[in-house]
DRENDO-1510 file (C-alpha; in Angstrom, 1 decimal, always signed):
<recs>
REC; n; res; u; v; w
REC; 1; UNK; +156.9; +83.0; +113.4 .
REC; 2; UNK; +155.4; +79.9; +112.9 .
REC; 3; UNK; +153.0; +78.9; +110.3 .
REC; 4; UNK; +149.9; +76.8; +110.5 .
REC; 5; UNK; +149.1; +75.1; +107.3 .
REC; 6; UNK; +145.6; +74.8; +106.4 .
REC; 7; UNK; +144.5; +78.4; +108.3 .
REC; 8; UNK; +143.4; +80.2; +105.3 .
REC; 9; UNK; +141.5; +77.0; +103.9 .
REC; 10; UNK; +139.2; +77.1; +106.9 .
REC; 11; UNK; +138.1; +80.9; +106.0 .
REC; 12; UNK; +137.4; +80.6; +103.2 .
REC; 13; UNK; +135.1; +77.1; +104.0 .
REC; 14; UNK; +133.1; +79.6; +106.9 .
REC; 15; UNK; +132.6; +82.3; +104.4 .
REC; 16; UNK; +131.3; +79.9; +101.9 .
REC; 17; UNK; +129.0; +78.3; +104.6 .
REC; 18; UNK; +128.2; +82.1; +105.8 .
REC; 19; UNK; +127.1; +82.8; +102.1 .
REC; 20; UNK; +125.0; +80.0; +102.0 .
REC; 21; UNK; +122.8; +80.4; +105.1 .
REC; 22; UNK; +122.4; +84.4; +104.1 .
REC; 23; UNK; +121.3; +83.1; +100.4 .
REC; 24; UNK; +118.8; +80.6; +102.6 .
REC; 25; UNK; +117.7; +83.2; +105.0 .
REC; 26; UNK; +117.2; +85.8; +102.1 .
REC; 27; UNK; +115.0; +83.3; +100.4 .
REC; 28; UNK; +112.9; +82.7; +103.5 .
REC; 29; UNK; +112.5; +86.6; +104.0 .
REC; 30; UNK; +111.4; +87.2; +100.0 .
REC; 31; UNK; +108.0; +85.7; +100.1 .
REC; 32; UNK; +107.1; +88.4; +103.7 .
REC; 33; UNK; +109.1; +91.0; +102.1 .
REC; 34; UNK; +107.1; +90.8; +99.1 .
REC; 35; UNK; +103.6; +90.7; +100.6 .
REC; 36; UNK; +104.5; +93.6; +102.9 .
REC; 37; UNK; +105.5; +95.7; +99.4 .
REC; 38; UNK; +102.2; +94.5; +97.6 .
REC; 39; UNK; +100.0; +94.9; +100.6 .
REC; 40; UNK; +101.2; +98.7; +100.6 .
REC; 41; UNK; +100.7; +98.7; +96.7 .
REC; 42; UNK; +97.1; +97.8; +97.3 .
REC; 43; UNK; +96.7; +100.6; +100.6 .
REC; 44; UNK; +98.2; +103.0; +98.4 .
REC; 45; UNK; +95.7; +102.6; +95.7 .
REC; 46; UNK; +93.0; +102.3; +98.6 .
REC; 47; UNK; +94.1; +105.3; +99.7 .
REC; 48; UNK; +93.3; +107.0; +96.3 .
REC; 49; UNK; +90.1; +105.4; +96.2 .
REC; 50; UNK; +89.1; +106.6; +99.2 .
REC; 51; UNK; +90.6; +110.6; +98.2 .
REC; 52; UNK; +88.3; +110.1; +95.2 .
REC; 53; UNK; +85.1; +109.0; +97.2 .
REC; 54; UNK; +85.7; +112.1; +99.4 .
REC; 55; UNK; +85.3; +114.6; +96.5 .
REC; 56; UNK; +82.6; +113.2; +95.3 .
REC; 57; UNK; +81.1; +113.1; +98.4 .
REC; 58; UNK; +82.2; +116.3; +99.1 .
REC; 59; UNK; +80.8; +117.8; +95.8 .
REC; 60; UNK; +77.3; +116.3; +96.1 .
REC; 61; UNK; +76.4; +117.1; +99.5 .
REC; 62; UNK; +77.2; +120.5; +98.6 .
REC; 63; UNK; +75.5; +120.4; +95.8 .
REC; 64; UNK; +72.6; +118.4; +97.4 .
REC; 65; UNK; +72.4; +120.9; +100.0 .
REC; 66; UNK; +71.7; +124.1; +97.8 .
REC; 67; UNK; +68.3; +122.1; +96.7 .
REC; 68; UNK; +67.2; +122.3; +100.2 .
REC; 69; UNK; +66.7; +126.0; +99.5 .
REC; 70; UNK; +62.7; +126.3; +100.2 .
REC; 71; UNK; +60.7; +127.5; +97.4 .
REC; 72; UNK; +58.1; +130.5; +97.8 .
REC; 73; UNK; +55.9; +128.6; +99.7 .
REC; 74; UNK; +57.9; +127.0; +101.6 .
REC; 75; UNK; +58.0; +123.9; +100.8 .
REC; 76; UNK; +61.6; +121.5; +100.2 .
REC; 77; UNK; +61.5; +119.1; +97.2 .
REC; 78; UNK; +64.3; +115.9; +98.8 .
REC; 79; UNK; +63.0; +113.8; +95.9 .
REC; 80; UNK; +65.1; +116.8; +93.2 .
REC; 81; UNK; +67.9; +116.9; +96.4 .
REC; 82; UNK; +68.3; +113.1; +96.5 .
REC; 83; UNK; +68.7; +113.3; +92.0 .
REC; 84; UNK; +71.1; +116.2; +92.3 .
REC; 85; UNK; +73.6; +114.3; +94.8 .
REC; 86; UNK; +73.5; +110.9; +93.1 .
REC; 87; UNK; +74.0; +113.0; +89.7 .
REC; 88; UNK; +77.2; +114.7; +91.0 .
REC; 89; UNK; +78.3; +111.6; +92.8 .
REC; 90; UNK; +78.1; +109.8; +89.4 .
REC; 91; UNK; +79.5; +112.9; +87.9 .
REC; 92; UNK; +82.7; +112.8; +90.0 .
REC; 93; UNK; +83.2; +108.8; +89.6 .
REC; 94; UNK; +83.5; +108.6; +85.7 .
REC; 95; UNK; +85.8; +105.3; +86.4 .
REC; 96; UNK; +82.8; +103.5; +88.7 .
REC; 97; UNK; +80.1; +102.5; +86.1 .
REC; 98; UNK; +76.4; +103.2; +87.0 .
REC; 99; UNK; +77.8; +104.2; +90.5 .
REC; 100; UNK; +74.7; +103.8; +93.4 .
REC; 101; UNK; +74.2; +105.9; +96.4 .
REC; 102; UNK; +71.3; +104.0; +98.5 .
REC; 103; UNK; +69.2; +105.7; +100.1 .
REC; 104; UNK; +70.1; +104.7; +103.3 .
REC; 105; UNK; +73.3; +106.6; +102.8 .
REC; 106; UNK; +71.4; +110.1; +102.5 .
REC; 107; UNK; +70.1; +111.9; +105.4 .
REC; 108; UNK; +68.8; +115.3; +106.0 .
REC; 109; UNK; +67.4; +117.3; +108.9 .
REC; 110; UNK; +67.7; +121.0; +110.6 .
REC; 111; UNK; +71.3; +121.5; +111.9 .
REC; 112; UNK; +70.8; +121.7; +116.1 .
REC; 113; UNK; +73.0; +125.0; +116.8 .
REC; 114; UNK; +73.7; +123.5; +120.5 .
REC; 115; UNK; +75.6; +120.4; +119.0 .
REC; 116; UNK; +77.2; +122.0; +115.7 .
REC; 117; UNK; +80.5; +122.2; +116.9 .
REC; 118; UNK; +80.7; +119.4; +119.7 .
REC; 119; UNK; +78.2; +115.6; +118.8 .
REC; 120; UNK; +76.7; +116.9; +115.8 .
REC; 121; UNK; +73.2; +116.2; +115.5 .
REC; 122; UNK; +70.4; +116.5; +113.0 .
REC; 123; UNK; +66.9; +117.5; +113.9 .
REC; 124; UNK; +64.2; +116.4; +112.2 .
REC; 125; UNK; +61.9; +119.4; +112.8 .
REC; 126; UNK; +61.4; +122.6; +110.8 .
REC; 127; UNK; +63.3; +123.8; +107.2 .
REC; 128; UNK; +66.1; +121.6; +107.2 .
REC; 129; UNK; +69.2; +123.0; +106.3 .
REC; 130; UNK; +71.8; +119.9; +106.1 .
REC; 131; UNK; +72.6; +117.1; +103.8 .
REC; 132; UNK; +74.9; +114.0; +105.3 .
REC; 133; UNK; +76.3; +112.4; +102.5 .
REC; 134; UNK; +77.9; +108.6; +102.6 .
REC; 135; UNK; +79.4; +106.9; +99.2 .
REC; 136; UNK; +80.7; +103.4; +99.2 .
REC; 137; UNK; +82.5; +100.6; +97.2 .
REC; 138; UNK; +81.8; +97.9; +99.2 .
REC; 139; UNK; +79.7; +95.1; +99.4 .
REC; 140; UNK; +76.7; +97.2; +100.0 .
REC; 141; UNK; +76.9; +99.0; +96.8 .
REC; 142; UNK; +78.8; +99.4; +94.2 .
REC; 143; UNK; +81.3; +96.7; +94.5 .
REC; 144; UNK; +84.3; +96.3; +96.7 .
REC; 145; UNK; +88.1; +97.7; +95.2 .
REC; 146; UNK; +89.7; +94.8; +93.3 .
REC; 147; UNK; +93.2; +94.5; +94.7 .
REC; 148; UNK; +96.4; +93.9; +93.0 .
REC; 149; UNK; +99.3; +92.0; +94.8 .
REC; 150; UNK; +97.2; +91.1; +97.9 .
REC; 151; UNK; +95.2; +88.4; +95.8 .
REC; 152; UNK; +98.1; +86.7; +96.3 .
REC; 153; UNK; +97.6; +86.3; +99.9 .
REC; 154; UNK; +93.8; +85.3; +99.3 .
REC; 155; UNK; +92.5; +88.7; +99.1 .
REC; 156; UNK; +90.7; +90.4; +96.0 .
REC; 157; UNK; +88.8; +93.3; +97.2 .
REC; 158; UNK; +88.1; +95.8; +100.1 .
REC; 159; UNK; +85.7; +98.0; +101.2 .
REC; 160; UNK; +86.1; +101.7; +101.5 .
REC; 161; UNK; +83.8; +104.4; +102.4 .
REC; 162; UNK; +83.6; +108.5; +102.8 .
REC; 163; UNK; +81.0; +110.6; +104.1 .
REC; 164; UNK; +80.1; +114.8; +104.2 .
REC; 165; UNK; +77.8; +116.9; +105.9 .
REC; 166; UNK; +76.9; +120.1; +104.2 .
REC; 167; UNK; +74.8; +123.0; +105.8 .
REC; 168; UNK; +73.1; +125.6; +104.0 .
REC; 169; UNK; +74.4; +128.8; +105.8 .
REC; 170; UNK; +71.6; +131.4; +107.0 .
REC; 171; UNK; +72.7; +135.3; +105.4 .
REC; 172; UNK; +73.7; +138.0; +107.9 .
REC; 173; UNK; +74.6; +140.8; +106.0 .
REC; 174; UNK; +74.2; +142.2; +102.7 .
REC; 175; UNK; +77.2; +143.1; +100.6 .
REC; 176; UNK; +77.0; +144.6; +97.2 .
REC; 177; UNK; +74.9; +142.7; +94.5 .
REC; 178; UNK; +72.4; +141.9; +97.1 .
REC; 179; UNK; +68.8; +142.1; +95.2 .
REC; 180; UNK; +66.7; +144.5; +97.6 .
REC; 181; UNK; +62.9; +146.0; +97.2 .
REC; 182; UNK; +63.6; +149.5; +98.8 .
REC; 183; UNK; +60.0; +149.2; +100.5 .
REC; 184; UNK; +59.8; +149.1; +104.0 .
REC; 185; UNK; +57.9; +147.1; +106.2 .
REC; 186; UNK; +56.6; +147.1; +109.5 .
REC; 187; UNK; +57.9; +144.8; +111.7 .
REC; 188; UNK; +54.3; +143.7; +113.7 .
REC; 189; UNK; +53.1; +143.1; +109.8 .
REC; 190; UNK; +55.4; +140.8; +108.5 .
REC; 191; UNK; +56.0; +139.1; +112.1 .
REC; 192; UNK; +52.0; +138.1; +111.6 .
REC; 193; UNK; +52.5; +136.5; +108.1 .
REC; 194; UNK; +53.6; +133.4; +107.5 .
REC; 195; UNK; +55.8; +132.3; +104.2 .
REC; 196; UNK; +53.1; +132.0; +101.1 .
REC; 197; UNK; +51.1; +134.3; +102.6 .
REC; 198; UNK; +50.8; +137.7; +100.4 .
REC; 199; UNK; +50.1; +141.1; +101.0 .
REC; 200; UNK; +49.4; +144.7; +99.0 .
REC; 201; UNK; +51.5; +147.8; +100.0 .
REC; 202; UNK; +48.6; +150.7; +98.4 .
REC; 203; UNK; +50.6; +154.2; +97.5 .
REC; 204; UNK; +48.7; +155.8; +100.1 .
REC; 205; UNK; +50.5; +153.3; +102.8 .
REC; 206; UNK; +47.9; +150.5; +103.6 .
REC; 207; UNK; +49.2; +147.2; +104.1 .
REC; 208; UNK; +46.5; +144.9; +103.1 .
REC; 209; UNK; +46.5; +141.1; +103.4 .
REC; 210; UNK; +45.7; +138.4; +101.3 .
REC; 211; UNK; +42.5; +138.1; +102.9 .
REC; 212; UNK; +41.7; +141.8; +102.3 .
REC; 213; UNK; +42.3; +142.7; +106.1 .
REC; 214; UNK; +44.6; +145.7; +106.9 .
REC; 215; UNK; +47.4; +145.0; +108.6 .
REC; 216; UNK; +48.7; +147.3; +111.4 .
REC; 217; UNK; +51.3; +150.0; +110.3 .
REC; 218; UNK; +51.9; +151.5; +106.9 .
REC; 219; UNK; +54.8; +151.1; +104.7 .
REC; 220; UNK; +57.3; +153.5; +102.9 .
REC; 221; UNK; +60.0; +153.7; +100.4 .
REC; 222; UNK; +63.3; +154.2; +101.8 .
REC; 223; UNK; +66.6; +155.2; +100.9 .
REC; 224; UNK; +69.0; +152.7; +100.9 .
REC; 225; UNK; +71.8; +155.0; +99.6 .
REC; 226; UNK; +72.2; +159.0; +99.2 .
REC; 227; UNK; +69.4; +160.9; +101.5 .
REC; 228; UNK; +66.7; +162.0; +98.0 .
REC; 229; UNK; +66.7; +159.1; +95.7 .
REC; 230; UNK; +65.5; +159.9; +92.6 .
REC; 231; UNK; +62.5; +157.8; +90.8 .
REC; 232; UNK; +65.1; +156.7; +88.4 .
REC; 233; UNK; +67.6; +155.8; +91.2 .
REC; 234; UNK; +65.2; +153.6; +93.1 .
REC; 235; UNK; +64.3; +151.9; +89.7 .
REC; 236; UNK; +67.7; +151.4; +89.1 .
REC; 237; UNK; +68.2; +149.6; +92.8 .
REC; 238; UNK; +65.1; +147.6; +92.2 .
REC; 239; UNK; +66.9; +145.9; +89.2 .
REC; 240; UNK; +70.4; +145.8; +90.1 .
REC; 241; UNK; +70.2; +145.2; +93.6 .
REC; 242; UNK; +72.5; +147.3; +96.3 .
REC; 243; UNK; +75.5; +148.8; +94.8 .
REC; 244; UNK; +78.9; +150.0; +96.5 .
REC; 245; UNK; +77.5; +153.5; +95.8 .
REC; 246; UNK; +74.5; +153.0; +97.9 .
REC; 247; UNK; +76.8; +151.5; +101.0 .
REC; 248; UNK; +79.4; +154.2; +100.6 .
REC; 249; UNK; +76.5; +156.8; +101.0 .
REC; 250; UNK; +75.2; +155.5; +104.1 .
REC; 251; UNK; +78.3; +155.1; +105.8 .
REC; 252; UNK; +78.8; +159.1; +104.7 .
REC; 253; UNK; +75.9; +159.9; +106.3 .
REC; 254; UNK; +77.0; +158.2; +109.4 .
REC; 255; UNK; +73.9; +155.8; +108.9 .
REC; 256; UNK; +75.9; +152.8; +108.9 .
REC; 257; UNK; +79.4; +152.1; +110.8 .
REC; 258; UNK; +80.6; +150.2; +107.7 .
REC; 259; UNK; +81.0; +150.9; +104.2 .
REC; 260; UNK; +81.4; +147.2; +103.1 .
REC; 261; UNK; +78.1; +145.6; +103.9 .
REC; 262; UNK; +74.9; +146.3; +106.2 .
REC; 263; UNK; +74.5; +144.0; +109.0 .
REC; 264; UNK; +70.9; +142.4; +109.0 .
REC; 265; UNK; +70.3; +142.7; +112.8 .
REC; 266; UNK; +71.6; +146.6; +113.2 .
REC; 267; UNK; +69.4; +149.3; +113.9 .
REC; 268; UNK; +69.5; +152.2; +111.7 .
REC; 269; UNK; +67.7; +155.2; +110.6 .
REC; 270; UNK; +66.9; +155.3; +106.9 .
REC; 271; UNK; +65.1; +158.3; +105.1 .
REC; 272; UNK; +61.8; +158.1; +103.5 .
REC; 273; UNK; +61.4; +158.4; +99.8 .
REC; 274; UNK; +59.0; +159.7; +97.0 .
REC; 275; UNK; +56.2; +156.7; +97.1 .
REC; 276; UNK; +54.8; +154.7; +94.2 .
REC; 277; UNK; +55.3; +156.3; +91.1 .
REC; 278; UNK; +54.8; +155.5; +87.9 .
REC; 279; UNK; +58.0; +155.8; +87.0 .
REC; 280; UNK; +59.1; +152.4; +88.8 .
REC; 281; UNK; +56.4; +150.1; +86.9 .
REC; 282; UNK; +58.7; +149.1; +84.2 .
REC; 283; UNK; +61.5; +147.9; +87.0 .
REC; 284; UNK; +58.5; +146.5; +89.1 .
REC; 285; UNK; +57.6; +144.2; +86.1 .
REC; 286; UNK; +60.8; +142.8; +85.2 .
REC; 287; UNK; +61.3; +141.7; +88.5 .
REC; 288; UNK; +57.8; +140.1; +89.3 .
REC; 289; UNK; +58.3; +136.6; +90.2 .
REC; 290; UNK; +61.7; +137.0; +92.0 .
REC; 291; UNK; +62.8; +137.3; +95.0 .
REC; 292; UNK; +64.1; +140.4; +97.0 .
REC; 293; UNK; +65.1; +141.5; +100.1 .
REC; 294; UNK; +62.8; +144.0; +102.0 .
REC; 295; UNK; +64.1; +145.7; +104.9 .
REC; 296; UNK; +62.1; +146.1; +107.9 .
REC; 297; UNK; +61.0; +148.6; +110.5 .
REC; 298; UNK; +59.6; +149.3; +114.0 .
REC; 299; UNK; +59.5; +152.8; +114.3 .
REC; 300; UNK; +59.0; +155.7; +112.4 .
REC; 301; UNK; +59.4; +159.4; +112.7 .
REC; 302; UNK; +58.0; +162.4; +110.8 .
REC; 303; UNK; +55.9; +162.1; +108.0 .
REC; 304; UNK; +55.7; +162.4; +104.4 .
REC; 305; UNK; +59.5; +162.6; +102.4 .
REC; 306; UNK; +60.6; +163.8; +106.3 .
REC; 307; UNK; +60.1; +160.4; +107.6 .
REC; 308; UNK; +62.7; +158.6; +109.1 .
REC; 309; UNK; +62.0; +154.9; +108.8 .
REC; 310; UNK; +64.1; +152.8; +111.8 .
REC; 311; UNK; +65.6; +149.6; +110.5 .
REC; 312; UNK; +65.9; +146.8; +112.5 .
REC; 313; UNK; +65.9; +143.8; +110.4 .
REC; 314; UNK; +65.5; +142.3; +106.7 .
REC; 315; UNK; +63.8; +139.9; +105.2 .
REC; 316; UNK; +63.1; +138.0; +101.8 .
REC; 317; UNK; +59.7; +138.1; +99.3 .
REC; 318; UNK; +58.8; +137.3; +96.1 .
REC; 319; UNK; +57.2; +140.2; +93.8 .
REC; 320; UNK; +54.0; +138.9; +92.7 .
REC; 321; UNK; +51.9; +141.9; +90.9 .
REC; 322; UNK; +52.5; +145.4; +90.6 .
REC; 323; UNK; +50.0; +148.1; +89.6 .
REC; 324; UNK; +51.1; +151.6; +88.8 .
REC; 325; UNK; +48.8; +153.2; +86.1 .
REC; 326; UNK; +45.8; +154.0; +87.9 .
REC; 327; UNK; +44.7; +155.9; +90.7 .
REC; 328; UNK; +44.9; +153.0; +93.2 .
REC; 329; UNK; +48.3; +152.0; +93.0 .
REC; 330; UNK; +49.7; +148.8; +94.8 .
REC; 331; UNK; +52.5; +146.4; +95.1 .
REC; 332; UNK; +51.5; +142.3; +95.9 .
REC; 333; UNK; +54.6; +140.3; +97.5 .
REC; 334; UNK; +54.8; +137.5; +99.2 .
REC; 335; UNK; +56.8; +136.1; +102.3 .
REC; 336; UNK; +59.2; +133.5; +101.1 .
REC; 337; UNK; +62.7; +132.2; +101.1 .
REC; 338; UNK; +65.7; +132.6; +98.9 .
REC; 339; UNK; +69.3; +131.0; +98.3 .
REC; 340; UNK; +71.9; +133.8; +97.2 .
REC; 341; UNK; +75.6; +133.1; +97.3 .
REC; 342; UNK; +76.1; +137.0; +97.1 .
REC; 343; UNK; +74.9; +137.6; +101.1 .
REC; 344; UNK; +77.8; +136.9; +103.6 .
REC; 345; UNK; +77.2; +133.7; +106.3 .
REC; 346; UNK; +77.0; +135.2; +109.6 .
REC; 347; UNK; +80.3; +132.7; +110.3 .
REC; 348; UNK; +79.0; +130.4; +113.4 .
REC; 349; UNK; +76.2; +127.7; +112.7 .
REC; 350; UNK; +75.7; +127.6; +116.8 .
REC; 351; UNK; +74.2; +131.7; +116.3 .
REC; 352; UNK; +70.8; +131.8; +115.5 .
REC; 353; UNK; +70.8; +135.3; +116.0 .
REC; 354; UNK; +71.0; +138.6; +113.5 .
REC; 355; UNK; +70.3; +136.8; +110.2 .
REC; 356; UNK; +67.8; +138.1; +107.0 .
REC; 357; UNK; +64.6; +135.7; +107.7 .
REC; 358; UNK; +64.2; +133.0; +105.1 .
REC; 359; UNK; +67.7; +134.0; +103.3 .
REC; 360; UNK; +70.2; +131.4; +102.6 .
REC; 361; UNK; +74.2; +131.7; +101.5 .
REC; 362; UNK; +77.2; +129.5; +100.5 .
REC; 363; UNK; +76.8; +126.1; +102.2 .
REC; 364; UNK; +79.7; +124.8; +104.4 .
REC; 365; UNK; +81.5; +121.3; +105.0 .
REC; 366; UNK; +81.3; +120.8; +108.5 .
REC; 367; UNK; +82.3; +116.8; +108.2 .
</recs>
């Protein structure tokens, strides 16, 4: 074997130069390496920024959205619907002081059911029924995020941005809880009123308007429950609104298919019942000002406590006066709109169709 002096002297020099250029390449990498790691420090955190601007958003166009709820007349306050979402907006951001939402960044309108699923669009026609939502940190309002490492590189802040669309959901069916007036109404008279307009249902079964025309039809007290209602059970219904009871009665009586809820839109036959009494004044008072559900009829058989009143529809009033103690007894309500989380959404916001008129339910993010 013959040996070559020097051999091992030479590794070791090329491992010492290949140690060097790794230590130089390693250096020229660090300064990259460490702006890629800060830059994803800083889109981490903008990340979070941005979870936190969606709940907010989130929470105040829901929020926002419930204002839109008409009031007896009618009419929609967006001044109290604008304070509401910049309150819960603020409310949400307790690390952003005197957080802004312009008002450039809230919109409203009436949900178009054609686009609701595919190009949502707003109309700006009718009751509207939607809030869009959009809070910033940018330099529009409110301040672009500081940044952490990325100053480094020249840049202190960015922008971020979340938006939400909320509808107020129109009530198809009433579930137990739901605050009904057991007092039917004809379907050609409450399709002539408009919402504000009032009306007197007289014991002997006049419908007479505000103007002190009568209206065509007559009304009745129905059974919305066992076939008989008492005076007592009626007054108890008028309060407390529809009870599992009353639906599990109905359904016994093959009135109903369901015993869980009655759909708005189905056509059913419901009894008549005993008439103003004196014995609902008390419940008719402590109800007078709010709002109830009245279902309502287009046909109607028999006469008397043998009528059979036929349901096709429901809608919502306000109990304005009652009179019970004298000879001429009457109830006033008036055609409004209501917001109760206790009906059931009818599920798609592209059908129209089947809902209680001027009722509202749980709104909905749809973006």
């Amino acid at each position: 074997m013959t040996f070559k002096p020097g051999l091992g002297g030479n590794r070791n020099a090329n491992r010492g130069k290949r140690t060097g250029a790794i230590a130089a390449l390693s250096a020229i990498l660090l300064v990259p390496i460490m702006g890629l790691a800060a830059l994803a420090i800083d889109y981490a955190y903008l990340l979070t920024v941005r979870t936190e601007l969606q709940r907010a958003a989130d929470a105040a166009a829901l929020a926002g959205v419930r204002e839109l709820t008409p009031d007896s007349n009618g009419n929609q306050n967006l001044s109290a619907v604008t304070d509401v979402i910049r309150t819960y907006a603020a409310n949400n951001l307790p690390n952003v002081s005197n957080f802004t939402v312009r008002d450039a960044d809230i919109a409203y309108g009436r949900i178009d059911p054609l686009t609701a699923y595919t190009g949502f669009t707003l109309l700006n026609n009718g009751i509207y029924d939607t809030v869009q939502v959009t809070l910033r940190r940018d330099s529009l309002a409110n301040a672009p995020v500081s940044l952490f490492f990325a100053r480094i590189l020249g840049i202190n802040g960015s922008g971020v941005s979340a938006s939400a669309t909320a509808v107020l959901q129109k009530a198809t069916r009433l579930e137990p809880g739901a605050d009904i007036l057991p007092f039917a109404i004809p379907k050609n008279s409450w399709d002539s009123q408009s919402v504000g307009n009032s009306w007197s249902i007289y014991g002997d079964g006049r419908v007479i308007d505000g103007n002190g025309a009568t209206l065509p039809g007559n009304w009745g007290t129905v059974d919305i429950g066992s076939h008989n209602n008492s005076t007592t059970a009626l007054s108890g219904q008028i309060l407390n609104g529809l009870t599992q009871a009353d639906l599990d009665a109905l359904y016994n009586e093959q009135r109903i298919p369901q015993r869980e809820y009655i759909e708005a839109s189905a056509q059913w036959l419901a009894s008549a019942d005993t008439g103003l009494s004196a014995g609902l004044k008390s419940a008719l008072d402590a109800v007078e000002g709010t709002t109830r559900l009245v279902p309502i009829y287009d046909f109607v058989a028999g006469s008397g406590e043998n009528a059979e009143y036929r349901l096709v529809g429901w809608g919502v009033v306000v109990v304005v006066d009652s009179d019970l103690t004298g000879s001429t007894k009457y109830v006033t309500v008036k055609k409004a709109y209501a917001y109760d989380r206790r009906l059931r959404a009818q599920g798609s916001l592209s059908n129209t169709s089947g809902t209680v008129e001027g009722a509202y339910t749980s709104p909905v993010l749809v973006k």
